[in-house]
Backbone bond lengths (Angstrom), bond angles and torsions (degrees), N, CA, C in turn:
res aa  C-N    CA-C-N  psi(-1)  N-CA   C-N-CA  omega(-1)  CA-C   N-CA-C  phi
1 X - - - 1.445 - - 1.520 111.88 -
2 X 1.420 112.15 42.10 1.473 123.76 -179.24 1.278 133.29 -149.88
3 X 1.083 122.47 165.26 1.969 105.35 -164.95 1.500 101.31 -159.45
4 X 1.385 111.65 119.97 1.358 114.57 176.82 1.568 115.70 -102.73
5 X 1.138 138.05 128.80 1.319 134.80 -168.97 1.946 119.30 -131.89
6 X 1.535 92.39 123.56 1.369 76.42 169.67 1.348 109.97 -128.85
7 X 1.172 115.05 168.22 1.671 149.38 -168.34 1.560 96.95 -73.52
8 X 1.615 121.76 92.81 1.482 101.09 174.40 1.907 107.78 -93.28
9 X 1.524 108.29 -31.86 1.430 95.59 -167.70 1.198 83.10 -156.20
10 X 1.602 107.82 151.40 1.195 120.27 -177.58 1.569 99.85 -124.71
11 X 1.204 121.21 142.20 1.688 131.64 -168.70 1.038 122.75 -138.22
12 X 1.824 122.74 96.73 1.437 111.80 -166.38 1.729 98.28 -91.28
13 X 1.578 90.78 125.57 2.076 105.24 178.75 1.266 114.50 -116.61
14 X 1.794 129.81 67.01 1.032 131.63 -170.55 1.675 108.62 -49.27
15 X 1.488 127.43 155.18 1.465 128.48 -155.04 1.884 85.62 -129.51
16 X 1.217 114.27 62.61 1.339 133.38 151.35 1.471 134.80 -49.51
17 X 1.652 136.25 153.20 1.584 118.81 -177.97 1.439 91.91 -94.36
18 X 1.328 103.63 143.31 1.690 126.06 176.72 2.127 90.32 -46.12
19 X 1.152 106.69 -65.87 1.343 106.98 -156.73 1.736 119.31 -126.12
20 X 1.550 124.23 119.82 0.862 108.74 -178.24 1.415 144.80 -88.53
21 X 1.182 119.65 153.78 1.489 142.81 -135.79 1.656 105.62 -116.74
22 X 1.087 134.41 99.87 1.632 111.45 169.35 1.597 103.15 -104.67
23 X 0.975 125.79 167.03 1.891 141.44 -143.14 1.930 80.53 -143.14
24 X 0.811 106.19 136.97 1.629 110.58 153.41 1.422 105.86 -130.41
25 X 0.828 136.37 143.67 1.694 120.89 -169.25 1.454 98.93 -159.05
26 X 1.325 132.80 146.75 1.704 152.75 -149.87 1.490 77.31 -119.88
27 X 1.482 108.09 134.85 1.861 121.05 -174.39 1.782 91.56 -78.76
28 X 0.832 115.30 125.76 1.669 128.99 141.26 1.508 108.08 -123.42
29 X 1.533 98.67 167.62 1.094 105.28 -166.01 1.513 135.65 -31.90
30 X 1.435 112.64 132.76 1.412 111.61 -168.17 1.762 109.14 -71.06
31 X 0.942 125.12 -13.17 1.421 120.11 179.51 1.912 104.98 -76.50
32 X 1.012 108.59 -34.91 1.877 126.90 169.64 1.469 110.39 -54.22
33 X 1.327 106.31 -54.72 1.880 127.37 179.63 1.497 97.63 -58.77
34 X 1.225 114.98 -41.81 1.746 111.33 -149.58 2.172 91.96 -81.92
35 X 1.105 82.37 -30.52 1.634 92.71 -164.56 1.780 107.11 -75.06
36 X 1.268 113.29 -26.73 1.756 136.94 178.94 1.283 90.36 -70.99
37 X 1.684 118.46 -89.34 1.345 128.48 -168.04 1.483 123.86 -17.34
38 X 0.908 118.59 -42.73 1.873 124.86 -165.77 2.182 87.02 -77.64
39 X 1.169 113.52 -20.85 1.617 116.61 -164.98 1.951 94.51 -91.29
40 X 1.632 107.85 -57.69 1.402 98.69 -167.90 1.380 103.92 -69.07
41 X 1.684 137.11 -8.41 1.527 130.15 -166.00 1.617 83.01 -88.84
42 X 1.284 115.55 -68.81 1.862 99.21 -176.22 1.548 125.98 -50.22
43 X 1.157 141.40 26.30 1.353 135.70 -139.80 1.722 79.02 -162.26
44 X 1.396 128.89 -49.56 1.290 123.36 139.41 1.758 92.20 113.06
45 X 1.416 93.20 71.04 1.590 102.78 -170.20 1.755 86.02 -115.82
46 X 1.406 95.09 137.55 1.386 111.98 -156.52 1.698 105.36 -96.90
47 X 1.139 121.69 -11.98 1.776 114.74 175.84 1.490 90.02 179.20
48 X 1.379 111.14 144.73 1.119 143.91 176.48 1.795 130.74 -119.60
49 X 0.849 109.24 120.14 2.064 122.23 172.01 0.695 113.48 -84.20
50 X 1.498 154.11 84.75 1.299 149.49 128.57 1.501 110.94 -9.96
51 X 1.338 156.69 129.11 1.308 138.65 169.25 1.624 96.20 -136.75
52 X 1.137 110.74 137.40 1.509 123.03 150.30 1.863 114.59 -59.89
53 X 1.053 146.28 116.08 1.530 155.18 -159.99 1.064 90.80 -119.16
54 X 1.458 133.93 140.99 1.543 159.35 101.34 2.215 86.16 32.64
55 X 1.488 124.44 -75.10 1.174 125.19 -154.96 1.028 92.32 -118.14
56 X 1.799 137.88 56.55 1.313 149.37 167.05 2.192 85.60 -104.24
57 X 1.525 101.07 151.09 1.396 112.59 175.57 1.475 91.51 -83.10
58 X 1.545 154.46 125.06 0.953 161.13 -159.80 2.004 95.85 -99.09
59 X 1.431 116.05 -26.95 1.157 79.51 159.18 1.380 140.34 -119.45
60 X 1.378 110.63 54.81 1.459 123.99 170.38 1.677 87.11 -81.66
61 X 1.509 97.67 153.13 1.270 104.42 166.10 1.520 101.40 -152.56
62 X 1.887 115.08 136.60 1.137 116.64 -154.53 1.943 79.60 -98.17
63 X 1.557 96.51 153.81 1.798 110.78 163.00 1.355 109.96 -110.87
64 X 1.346 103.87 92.64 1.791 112.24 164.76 1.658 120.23 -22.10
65 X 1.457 108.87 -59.86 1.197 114.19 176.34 1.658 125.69 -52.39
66 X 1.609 108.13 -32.64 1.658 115.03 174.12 1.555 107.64 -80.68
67 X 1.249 118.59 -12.88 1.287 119.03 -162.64 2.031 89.98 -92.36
68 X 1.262 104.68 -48.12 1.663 98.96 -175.51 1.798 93.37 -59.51
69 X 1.028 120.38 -44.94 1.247 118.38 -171.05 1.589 128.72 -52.57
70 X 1.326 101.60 -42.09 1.338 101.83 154.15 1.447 141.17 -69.20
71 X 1.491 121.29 -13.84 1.390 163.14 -165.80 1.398 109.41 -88.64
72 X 1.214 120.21 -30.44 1.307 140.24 -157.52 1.313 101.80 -109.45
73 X 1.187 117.13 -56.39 1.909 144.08 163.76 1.898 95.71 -31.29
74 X 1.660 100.74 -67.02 1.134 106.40 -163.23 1.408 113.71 -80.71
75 X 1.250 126.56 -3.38 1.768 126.49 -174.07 1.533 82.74 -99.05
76 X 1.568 124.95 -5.85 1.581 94.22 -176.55 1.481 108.44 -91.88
77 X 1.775 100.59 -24.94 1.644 100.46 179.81 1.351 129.47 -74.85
78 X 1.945 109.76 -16.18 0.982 112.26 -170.18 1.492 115.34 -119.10
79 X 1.706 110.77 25.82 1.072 105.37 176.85 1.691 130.90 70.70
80 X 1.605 92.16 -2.33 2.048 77.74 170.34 1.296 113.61 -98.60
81 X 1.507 126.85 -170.03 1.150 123.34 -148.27 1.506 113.92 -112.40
82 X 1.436 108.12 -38.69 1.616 137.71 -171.65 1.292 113.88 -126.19
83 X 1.180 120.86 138.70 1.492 138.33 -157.68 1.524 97.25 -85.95
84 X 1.137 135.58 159.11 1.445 140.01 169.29 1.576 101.28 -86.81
85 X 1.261 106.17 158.09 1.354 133.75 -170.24 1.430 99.53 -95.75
86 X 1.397 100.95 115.02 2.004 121.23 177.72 1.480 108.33 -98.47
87 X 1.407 117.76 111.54 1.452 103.64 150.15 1.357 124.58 -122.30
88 X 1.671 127.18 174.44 1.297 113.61 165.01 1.173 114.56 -144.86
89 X 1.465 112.54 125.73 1.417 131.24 162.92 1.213 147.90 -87.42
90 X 1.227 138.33 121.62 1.328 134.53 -150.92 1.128 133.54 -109.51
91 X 1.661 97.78 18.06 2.185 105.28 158.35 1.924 88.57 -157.68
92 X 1.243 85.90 153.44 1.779 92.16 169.92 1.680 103.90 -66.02
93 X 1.440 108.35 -21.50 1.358 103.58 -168.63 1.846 114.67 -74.34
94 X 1.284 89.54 -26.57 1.972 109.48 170.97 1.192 98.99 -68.28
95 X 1.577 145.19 -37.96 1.194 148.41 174.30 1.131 127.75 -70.06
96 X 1.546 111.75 -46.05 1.868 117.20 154.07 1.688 106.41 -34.29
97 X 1.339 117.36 -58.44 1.113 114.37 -144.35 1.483 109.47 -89.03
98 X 1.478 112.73 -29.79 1.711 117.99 -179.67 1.650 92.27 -74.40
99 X 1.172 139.44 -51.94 1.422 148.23 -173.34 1.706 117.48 -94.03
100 X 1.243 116.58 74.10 1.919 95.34 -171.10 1.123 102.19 -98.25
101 X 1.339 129.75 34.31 1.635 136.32 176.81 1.551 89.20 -132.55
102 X 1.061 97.65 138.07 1.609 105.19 166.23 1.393 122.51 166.81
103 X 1.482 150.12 139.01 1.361 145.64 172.61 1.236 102.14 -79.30
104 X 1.209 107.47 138.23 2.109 119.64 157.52 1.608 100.76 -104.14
105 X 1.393 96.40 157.73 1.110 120.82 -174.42 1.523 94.92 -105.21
106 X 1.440 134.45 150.05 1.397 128.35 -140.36 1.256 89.74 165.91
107 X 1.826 111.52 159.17 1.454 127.79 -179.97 1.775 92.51 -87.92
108 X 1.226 107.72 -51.41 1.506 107.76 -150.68 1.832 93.78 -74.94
109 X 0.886 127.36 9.76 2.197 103.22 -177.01 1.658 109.21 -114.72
110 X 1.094 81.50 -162.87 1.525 96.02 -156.70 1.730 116.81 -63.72
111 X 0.963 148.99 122.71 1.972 134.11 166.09 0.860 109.65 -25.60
112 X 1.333 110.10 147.97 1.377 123.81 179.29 1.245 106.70 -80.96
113 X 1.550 148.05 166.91 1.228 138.49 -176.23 1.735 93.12 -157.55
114 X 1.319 130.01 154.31 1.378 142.12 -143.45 1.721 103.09 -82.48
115 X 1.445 115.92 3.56 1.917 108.10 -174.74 1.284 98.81 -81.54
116 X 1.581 76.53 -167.64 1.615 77.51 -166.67 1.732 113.18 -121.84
117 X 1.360 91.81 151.34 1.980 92.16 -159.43 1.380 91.79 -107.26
118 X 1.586 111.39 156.53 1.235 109.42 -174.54 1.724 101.38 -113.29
119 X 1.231 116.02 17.35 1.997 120.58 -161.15 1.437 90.70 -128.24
120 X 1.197 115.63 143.06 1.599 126.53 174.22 1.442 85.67 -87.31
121 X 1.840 76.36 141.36 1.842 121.68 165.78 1.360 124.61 -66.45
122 X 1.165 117.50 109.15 1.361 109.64 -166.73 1.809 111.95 -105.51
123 X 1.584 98.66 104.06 1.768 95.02 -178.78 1.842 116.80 -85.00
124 X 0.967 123.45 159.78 1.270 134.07 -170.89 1.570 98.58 -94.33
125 X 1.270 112.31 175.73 1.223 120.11 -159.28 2.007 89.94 -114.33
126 X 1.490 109.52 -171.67 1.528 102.49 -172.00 1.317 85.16 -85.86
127 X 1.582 120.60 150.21 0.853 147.45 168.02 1.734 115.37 89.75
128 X 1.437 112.00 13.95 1.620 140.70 147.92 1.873 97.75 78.03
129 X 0.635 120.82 -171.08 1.491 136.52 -169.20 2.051 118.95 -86.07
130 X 1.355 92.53 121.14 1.259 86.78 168.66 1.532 134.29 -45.14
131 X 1.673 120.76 167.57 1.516 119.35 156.15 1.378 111.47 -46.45
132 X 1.314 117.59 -55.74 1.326 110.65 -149.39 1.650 100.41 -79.50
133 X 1.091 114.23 -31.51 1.394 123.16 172.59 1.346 114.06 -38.62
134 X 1.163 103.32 -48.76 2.073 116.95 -167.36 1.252 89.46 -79.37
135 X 1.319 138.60 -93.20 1.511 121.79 -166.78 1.534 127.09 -17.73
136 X 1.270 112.94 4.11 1.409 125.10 173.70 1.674 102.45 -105.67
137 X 1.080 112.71 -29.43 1.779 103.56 -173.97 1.438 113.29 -73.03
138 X 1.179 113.30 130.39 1.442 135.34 146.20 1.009 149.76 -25.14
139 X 1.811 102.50 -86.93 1.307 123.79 173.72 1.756 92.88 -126.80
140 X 1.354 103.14 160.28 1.494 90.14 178.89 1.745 92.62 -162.40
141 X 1.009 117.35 133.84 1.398 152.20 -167.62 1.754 108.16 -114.13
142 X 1.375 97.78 144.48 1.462 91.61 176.69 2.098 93.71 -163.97
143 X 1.403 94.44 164.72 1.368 121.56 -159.69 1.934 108.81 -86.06
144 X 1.203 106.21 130.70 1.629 77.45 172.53 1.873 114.47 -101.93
145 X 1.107 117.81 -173.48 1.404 116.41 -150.13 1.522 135.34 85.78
146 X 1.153 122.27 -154.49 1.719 117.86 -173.68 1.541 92.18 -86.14
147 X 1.938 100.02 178.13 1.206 96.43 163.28 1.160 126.75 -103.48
148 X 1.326 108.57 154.99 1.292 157.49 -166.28 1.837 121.92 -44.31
149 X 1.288 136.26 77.77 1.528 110.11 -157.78 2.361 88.76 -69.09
150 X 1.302 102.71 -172.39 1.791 96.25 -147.21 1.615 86.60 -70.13
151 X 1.527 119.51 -58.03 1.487 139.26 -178.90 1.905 112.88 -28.93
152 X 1.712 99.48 -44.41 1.628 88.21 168.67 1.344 119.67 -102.53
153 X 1.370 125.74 0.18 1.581 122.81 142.62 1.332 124.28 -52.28
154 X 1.420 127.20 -33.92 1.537 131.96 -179.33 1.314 92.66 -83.43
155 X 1.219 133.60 -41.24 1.666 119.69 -151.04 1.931 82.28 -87.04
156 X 1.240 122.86 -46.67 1.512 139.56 179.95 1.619 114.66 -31.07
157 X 1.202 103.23 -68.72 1.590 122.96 166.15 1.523 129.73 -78.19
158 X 1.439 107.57 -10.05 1.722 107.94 171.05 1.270 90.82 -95.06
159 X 1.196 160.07 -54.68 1.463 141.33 135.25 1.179 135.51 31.12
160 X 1.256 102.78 -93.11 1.628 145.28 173.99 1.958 91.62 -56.35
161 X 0.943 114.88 -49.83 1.790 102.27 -172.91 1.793 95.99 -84.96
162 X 1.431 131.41 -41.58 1.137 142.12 -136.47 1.820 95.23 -98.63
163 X 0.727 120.84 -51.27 1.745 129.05 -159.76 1.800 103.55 -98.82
């Protein structure tokens, strides 16, 4: 009725995403974001853009600090190791220019198909992307089925590249 135990090796195995993922995402409402987030961190999307869009409500304003907070919440339930990378930008046009490679997500392009992209995904906000916005896209990818409110396009397409 006894058990002696010893410590032979200790092995640190961080629980990391195979492949990384960047999210560019147009701010809608932060109560929408907060409710997504805990979905794109398990799904194992590796950094995220917050962006202010042309048809973003300018006064939502996201809190960095609630956002790690939930992030933190969720790497404890789901077992990963490292928090995803948050940023926020404050015109698509700051985003053209830090990022000039990148896929949009769009009605008119091509399916997405399971390889792997090396340019963050850029989702539109509700009510989808301006003119002037699109004359900036590239390559542009799109989902099949209905459309999309913005929250299950990000969770939709980090998916679709991620799983």
């Amino acid at each position: 009725k006894e058990a002696l135990l010893n410590l032979k090796e200790k092995i640190l195995k961080p629980n990391t995403p195979k492949k990384f993922f960047h999210l560019a995402w147009c701010i809608i409402d932060p109560k929408n974001i907060e409710k997504a987030l805990p979905g794109l961190n398990e799904i194992g999307v590796s950094k995220i853009s917050f962006i202010y869009c042309d048809f973003s409500q300018r006064n939502f304003k996201l809190k960095p600090e609630r956002l790690e907070k939930i992030l933190i919440n969720s790497c404890q339930q789901c077992g990963r190791s490292n928090l995803p990378e948050i940023e926020i930008i404050n015109s698509s046009n700051e985003f053209f220019t830090k990022y000039p490679d990148f896929y949009a997500l769009d009605f008119n392009g091509e399916k997405i198909n399971s390889n792997e992209y090396n340019f963050p995904f850029f989702i539109g906000p509700e009510g989808g992307f301006s003119e002037e916005e699109r004359k900036n896209f590239k390559k542009i990818f799109k989902l099949d089925g209905f459309i999309l409110r913005s929250e299950t396009a990000a969770i939709a397409t980090s998916s679709k590249v991620l799983l």
